[in-house]
C-alpha positions as CSV (number, residue, x, y, z in Angstrom):
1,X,-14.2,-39.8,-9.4
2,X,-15.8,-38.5,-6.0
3,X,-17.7,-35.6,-6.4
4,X,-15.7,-32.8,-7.6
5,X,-14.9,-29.6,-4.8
6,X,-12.4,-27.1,-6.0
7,X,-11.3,-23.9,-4.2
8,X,-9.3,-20.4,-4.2
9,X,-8.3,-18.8,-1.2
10,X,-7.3,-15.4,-1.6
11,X,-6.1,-13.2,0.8
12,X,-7.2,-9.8,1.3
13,X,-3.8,-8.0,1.4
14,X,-3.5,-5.8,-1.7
15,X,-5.2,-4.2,-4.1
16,X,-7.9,-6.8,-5.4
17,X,-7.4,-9.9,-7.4
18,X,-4.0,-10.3,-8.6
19,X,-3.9,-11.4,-11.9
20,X,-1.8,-15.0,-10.9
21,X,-4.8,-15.9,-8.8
22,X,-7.4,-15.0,-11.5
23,X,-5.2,-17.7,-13.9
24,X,-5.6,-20.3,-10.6
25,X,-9.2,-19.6,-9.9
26,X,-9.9,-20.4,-13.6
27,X,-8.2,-23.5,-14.1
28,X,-10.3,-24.5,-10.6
29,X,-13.7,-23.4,-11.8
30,X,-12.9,-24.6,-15.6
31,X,-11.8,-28.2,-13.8
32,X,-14.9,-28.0,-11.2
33,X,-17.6,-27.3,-13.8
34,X,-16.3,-29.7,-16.4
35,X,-17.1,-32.6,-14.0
36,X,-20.4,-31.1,-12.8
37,X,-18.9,-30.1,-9.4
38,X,-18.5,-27.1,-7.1
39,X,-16.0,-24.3,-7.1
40,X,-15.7,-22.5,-3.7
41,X,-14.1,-19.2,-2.6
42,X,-12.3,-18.6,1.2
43,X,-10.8,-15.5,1.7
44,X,-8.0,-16.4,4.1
45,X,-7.6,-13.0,6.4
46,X,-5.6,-14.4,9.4
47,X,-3.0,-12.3,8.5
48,X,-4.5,-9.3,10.4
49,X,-1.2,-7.2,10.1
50,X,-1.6,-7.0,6.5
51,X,-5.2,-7.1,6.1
52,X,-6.3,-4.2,3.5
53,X,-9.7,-3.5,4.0
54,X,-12.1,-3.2,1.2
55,X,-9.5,-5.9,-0.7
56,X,-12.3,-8.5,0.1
57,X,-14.9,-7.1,-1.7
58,X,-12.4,-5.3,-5.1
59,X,-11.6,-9.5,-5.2
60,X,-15.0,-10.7,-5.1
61,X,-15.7,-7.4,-7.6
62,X,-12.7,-8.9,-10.0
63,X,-14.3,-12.4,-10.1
64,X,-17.3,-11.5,-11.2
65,X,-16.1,-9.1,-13.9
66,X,-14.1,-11.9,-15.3
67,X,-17.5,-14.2,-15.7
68,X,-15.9,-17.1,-13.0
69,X,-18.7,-17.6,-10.6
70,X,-18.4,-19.6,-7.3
71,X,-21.0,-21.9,-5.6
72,X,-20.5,-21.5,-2.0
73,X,-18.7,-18.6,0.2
74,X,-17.1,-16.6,0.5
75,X,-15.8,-18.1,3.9
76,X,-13.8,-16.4,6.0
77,X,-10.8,-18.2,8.2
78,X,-11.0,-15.4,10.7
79,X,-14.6,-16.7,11.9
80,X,-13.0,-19.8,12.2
81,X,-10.9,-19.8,15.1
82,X,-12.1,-21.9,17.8
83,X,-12.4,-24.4,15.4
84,X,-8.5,-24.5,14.4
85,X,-7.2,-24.1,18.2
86,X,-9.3,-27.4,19.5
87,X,-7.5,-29.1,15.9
88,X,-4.5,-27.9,17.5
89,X,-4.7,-29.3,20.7
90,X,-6.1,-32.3,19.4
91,X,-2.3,-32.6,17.9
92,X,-1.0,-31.9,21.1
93,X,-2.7,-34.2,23.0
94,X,-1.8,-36.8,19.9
95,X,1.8,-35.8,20.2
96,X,2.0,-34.6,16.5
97,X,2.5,-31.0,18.0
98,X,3.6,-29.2,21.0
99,X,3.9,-25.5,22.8
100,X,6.9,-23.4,22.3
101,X,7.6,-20.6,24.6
102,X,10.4,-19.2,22.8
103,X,10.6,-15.5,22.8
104,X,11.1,-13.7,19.1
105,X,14.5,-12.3,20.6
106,X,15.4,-16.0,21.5
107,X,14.5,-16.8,17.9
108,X,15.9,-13.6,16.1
109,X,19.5,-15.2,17.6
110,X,18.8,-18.8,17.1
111,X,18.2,-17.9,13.1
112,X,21.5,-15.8,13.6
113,X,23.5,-18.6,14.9
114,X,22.1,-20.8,12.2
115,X,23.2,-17.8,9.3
116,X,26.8,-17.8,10.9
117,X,27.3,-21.8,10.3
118,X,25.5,-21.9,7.1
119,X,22.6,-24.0,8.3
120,X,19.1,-23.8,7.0
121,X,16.9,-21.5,9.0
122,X,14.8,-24.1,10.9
123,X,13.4,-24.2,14.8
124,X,15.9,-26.1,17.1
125,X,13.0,-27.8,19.3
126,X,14.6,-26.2,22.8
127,X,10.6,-26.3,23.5
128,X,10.3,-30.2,21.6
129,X,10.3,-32.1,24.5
130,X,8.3,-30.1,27.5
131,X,6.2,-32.5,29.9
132,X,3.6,-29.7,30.9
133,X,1.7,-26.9,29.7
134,X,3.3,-23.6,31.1
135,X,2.1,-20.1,31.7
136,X,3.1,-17.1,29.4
137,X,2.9,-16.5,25.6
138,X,3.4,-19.3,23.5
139,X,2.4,-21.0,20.1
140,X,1.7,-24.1,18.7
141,X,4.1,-26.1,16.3
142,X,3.8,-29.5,14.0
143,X,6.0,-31.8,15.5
144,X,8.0,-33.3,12.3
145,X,9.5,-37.0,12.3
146,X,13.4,-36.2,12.5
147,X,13.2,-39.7,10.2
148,X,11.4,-40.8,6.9
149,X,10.1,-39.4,3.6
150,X,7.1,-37.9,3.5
151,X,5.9,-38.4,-0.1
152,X,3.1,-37.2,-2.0
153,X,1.3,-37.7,-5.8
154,X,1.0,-34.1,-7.8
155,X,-1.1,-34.1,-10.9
156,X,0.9,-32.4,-12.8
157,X,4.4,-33.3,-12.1
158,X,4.2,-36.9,-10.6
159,X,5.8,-38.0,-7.6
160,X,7.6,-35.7,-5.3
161,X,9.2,-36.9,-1.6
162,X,10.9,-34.6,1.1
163,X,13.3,-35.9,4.1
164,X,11.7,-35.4,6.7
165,X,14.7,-33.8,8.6
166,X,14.8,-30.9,5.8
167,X,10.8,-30.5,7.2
168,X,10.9,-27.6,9.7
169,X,8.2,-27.6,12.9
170,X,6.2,-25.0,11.5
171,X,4.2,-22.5,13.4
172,X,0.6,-23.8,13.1
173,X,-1.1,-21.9,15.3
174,X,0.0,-17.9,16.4
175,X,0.2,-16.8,19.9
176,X,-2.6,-14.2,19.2
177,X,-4.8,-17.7,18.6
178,X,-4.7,-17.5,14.7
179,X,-3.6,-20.2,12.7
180,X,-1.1,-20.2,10.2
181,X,-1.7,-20.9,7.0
182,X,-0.5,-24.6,7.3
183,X,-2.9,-25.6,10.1
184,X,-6.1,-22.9,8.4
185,X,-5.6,-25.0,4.6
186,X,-5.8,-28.3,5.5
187,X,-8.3,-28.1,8.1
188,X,-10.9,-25.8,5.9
189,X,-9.6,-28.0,3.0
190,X,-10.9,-31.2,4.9
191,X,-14.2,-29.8,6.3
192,X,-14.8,-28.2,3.2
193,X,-14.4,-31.2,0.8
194,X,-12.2,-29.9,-1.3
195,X,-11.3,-32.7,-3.3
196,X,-8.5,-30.9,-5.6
197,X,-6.2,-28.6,-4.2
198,X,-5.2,-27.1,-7.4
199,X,-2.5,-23.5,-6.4
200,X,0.8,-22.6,-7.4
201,X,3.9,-24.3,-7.3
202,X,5.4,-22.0,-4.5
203,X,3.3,-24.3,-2.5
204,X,5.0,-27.2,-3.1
205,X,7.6,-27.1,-0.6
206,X,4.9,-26.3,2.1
207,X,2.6,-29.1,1.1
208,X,4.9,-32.3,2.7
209,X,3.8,-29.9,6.3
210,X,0.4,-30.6,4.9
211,X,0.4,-34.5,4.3
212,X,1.8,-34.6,7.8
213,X,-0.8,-32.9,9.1
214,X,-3.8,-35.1,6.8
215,X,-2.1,-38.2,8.4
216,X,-1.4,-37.0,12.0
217,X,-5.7,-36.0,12.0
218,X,-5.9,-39.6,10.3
219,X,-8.1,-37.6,7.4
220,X,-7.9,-38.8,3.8
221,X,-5.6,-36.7,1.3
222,X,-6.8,-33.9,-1.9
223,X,-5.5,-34.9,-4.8
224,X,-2.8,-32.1,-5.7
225,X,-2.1,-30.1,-8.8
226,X,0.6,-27.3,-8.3
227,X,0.7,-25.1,-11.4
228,X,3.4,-23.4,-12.4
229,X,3.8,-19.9,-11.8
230,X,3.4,-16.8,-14.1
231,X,6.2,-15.1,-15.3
232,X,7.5,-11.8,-17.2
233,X,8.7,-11.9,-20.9
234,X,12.3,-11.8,-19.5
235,X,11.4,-14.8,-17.4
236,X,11.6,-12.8,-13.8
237,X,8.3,-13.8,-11.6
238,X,5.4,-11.6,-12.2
239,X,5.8,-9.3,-9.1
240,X,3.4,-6.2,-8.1
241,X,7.0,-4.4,-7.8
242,X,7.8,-4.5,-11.7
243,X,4.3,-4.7,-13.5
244,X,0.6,-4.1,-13.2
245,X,-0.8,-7.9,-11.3
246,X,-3.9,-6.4,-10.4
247,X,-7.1,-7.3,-12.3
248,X,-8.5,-4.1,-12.3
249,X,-5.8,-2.4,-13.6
250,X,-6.8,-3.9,-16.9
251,X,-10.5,-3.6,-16.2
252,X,-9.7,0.4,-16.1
253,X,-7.2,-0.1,-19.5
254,X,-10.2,-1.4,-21.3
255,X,-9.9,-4.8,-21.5
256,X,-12.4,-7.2,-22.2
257,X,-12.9,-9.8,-19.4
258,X,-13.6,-12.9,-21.7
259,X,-10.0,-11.8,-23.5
260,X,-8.2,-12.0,-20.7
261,X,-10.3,-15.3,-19.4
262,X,-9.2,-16.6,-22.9
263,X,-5.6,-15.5,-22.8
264,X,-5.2,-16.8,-19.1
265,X,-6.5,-20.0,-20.0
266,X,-3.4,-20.3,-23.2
267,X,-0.9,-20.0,-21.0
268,X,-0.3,-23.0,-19.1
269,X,-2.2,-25.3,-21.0
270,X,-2.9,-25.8,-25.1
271,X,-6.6,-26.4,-26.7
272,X,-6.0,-29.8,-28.0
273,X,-7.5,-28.9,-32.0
274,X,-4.9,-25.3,-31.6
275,X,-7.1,-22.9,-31.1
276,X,-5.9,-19.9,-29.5
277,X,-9.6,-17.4,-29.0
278,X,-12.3,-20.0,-27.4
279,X,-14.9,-19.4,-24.4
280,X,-14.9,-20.8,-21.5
281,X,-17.7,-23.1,-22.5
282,X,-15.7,-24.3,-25.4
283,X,-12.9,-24.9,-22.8
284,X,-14.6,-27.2,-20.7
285,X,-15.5,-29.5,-23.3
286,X,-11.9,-30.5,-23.5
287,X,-10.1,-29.5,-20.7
288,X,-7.5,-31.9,-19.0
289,X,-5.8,-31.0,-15.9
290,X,-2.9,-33.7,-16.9
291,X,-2.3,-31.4,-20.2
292,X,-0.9,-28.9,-17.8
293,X,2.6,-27.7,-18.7
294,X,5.2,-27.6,-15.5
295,X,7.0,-24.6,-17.9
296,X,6.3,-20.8,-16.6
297,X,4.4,-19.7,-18.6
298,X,5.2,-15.9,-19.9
299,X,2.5,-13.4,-19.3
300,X,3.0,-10.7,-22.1
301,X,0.6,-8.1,-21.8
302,X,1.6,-7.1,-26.1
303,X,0.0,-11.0,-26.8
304,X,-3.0,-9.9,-24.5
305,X,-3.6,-6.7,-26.3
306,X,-3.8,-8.6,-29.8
307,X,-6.2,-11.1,-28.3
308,X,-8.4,-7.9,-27.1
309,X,-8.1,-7.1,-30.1
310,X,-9.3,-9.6,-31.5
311,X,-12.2,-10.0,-29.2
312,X,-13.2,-6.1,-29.8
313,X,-13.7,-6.8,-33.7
314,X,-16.1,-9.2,-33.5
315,X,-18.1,-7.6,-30.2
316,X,-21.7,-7.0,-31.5
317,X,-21.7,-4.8,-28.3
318,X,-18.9,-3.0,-28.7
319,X,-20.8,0.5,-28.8
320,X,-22.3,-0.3,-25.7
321,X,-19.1,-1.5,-23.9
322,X,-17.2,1.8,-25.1
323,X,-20.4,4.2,-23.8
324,X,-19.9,2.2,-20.4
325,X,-16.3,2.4,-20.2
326,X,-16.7,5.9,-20.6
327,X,-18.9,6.6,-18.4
328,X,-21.2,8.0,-20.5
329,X,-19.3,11.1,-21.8
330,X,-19.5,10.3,-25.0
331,X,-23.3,10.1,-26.6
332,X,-24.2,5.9,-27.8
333,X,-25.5,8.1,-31.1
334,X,-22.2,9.4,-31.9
335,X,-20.2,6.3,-31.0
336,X,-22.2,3.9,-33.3
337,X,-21.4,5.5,-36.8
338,X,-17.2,5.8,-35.4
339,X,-17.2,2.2,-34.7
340,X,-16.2,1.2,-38.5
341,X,-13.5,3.6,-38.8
342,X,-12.5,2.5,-35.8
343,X,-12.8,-0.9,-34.9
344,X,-10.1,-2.2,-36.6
345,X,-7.6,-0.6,-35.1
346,X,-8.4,-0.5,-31.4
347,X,-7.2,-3.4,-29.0
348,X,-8.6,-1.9,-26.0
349,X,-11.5,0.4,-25.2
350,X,-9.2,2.8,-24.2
351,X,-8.1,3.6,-27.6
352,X,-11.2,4.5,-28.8
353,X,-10.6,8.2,-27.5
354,X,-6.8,7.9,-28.8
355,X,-8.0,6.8,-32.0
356,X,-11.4,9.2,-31.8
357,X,-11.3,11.7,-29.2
358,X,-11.4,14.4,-32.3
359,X,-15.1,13.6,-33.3
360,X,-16.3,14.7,-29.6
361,X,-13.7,18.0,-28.8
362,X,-11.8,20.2,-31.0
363,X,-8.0,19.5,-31.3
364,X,-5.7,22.2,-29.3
365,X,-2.2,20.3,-29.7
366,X,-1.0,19.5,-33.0
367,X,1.6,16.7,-33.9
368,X,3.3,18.9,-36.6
369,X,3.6,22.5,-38.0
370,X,0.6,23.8,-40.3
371,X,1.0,25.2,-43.6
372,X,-1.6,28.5,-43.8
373,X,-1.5,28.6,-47.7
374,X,-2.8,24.4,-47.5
375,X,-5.6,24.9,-45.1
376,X,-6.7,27.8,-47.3
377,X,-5.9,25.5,-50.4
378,X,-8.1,22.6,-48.8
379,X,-11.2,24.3,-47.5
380,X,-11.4,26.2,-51.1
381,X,-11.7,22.6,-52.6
382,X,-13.8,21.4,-50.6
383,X,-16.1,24.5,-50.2
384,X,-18.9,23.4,-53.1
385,X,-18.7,19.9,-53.5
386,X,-21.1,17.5,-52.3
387,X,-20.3,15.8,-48.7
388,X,-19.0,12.4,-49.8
389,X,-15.9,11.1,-49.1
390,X,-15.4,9.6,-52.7
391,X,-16.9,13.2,-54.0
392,X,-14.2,14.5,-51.3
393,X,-11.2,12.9,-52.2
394,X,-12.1,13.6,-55.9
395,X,-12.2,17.1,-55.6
396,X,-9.0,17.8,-53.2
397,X,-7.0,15.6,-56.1
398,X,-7.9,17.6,-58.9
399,X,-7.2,21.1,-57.1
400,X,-4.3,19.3,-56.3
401,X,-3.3,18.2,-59.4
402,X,-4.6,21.9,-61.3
403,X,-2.3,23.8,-58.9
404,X,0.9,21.6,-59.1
405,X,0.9,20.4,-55.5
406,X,1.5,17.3,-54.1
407,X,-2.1,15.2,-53.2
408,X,-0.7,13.8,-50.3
409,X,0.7,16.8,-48.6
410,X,-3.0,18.2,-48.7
411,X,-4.5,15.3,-47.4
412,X,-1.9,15.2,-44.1
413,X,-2.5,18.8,-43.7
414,X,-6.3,18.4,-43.8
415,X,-5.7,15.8,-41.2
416,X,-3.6,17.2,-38.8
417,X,-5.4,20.6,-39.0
418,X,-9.2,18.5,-38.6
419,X,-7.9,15.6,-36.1
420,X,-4.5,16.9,-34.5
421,X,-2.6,14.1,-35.6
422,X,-0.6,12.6,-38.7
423,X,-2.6,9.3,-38.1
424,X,-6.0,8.0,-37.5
425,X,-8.9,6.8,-38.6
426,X,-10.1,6.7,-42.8
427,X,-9.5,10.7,-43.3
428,X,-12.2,11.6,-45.7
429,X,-14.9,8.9,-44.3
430,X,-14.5,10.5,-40.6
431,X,-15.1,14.7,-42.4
432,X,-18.3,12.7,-43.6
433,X,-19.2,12.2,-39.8
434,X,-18.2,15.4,-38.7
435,X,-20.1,17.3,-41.3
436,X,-19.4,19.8,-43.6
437,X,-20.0,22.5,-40.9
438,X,-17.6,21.4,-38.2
439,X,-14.9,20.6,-40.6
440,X,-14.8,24.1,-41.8
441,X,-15.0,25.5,-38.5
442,X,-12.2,23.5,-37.9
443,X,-10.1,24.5,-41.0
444,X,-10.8,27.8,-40.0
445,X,-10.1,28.1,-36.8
446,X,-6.4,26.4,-37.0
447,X,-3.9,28.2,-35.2
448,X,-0.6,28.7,-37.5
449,X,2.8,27.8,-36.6
């Protein structure tokens, strides 16, 4: 194998990184790295009338969050330009392209026309056969063989052809001197190195547009891997319209970058011994891009929680992570002795103040109605006993069981009266943390329904 160049190219046209192109730049880096080769980012901002600005650097931002590191870049196609116009007219002089002068009126009817006799929206080449250059606005489009099969290899799915008459002459380069995204890909593509285009199988269709324009240069082709796309649990395509896409969206839920680095990397593709929570490094050992399933794969944010989940109970750094994602409101001190009442439970760092939010402010909402006679019954019992939670629960029980009352109902009132809520964390251990003092204060300061 030549030496090993793979690339994203995201555009900076919403938010940051959208989750589908954090799956794709994984699977490039993962397939890069395995075979000691480079992964490279180009942001592709040609499309000025959607630029976003600051998207550039949120995407960069998203990367590096997730741990996948790139070797060269970023490169930017809008520096680029003279060097996809003289590409372009060196297809025109070739033949392989030509001007059109056709006004977006002229078009808006031609694709009318087309609508009203059920023909696919393609151009009509009115502009195919011009002898000479003429003034005015005007683009530049691939000139497509109205005969033949172009044909090309995917890695993942084998052998796909197109008829060449289906193959519309694309725009490749915009009157306002920008390239489309045809001409900018396999141009950067080709000066680049890239030697594995590896993107998502919307691109397929396009990509017959881009073997015509490897031959009509007379450059040599990528080897191309279309993966398939993400989808929801009820199989509709992950769409910014229906669900949270962007990467920082679960940055700011408290997820844990290598959980969703791990989950990503599950979902089109299996760890050959079954494991479901490895590393990256772990991934690379085995990694086959051939193993890739052609399936859409579901992206179901519940199976991402457990992961995190999982991810959070074994985090030696967890404390850390939690005072960070916090931004330091709550003191490191505090957190560390919470963490085993806690940790169990939580799938994201933003459940820690769900699940522990009590220790650090005084409830003022309660989930139920409070009985006045049980909070009196419960802070008598537990006014001279020693500050154990085994000492605790030993007392409250035999009050409990001297006065005829249900054990349990006491221990739900001390915990909704104390935390605000029916459940929670261990009742008893989490009084131990809060101290004697402050659980009184708290028991006495109870508002009664």
């Amino acid at each position: 194998m030549n030496a090993v160049r793979t690339r994203i190219a995201p555009s900076p046209t919403g938010v940051d990184l959208h989750i589908g192109n954090a799956y794709t730049a994984l699977i490039n880096y993962v397939f890069a790295k395995k075979h000691n080769g480079q992964f490279i980012v180009r942001i592709e901002d040609t499309d000025r009338t959607r630029f976003v600005e600051g998207s550039e650097k949120r995407i960069l931002a998203s990367l590096a969050w997730l741990g996948i590191p790139y070797d060269e870049g970023p490169f930017h196609q809008s520096e680029r330009l003279d060097i996809y116009k003289k590409c372009a007219e060196e297809l025109v002089e070739k033949g392989h392209a030509y001007y059109c002068y056709c006004t977006q009126e002229r078009l808006a009817q031609m694709r009318k026309d087309q609508e009203a006799r059920h023909e696919p929206p393609m151009y009509d080449g009115t502009c195919k056969n011009l002898k000479s250059k003429k003034d005015g606005p005007h683009v530049i489009r691939l000139n497509v063989p109205e005969t033949g099969v172009t044909k090309f290899t995917d890695v993942i799915r084998g052998e796909i052809s197109f008829e060449n008459k289906l193959i519309d002459d694309q725009v490749i380069l915009k009157s306002d001197g920008y390239p489309t995204y045809h001409l900018g890909v396999v141009v950067d593509d080709h000066l680049m190195n890239i030697s594995h285009v590896i993107r998502g199988e919307e691109w397929i269709s396009s990509t017959p547009k881009h073997v015509l324009l490897y031959q009509f240069f007379g450059w040599e082709l990528p080897i191309y891997a279309h993966m398939p796309l993400l989808r929801n649990p009820d199989k509709s395509k992950l769409s910014k319209r229906k669900n949270p896409v962007w990467s920082s969206f679960y940055r700011e839920q408290g997820f844990l970058p290598e959980a969703i680095v791990n989950y990503l990397a599950t979902l089109a593709w299996a760890h050959p011994e079954g494991k479901e929570v490895f590393t990256i490094e772990e991934m690379m050992k085995v990694f086959d891009l051939t193993q890739i399933q052609t399936t859409a794969p579901v992206f179901d944010v519940d199976k991402l929680r457990w992961m995190n989940g999982e991810y959070i109970r074994k985090d030696s750094d967890l404390g850390k992570k939690i005072f960070e994602f916090y931004s330091h409101i709550y003191p490191i001190s505090q957190i560390t002795p919470i963490l085993p009442l806690v940790r169990e439970r939580m799938h994201t760092l933003a459940e820690f103040a769900t699940l522990a939010g009590f220790f650090f402010e005084r409830p003022h909402e309660f989930e139920r109605p409070k009985s006045a006679e049980l909070v009196q019954f419960v802070k008598s019992a537990l006014t001279n006993c020693d500050w154990n939670h085994d000492v605790m629960e030993k007392a409250i029980r035999d009050a409990a069981e001297k006065e005829g009352i249900k054990a349990r109902d006491v221990f739900m009132e001390l915990r909704v009266a104390v935390t605000g809520k029916t459940v929670g964390p261990p009742l008893l251990e989490s009084l131990e943390i809060l101290g004697r003092d402050e659980t009184h204060k708290r028991l006495s300061g109870v508002a009664y329904a």
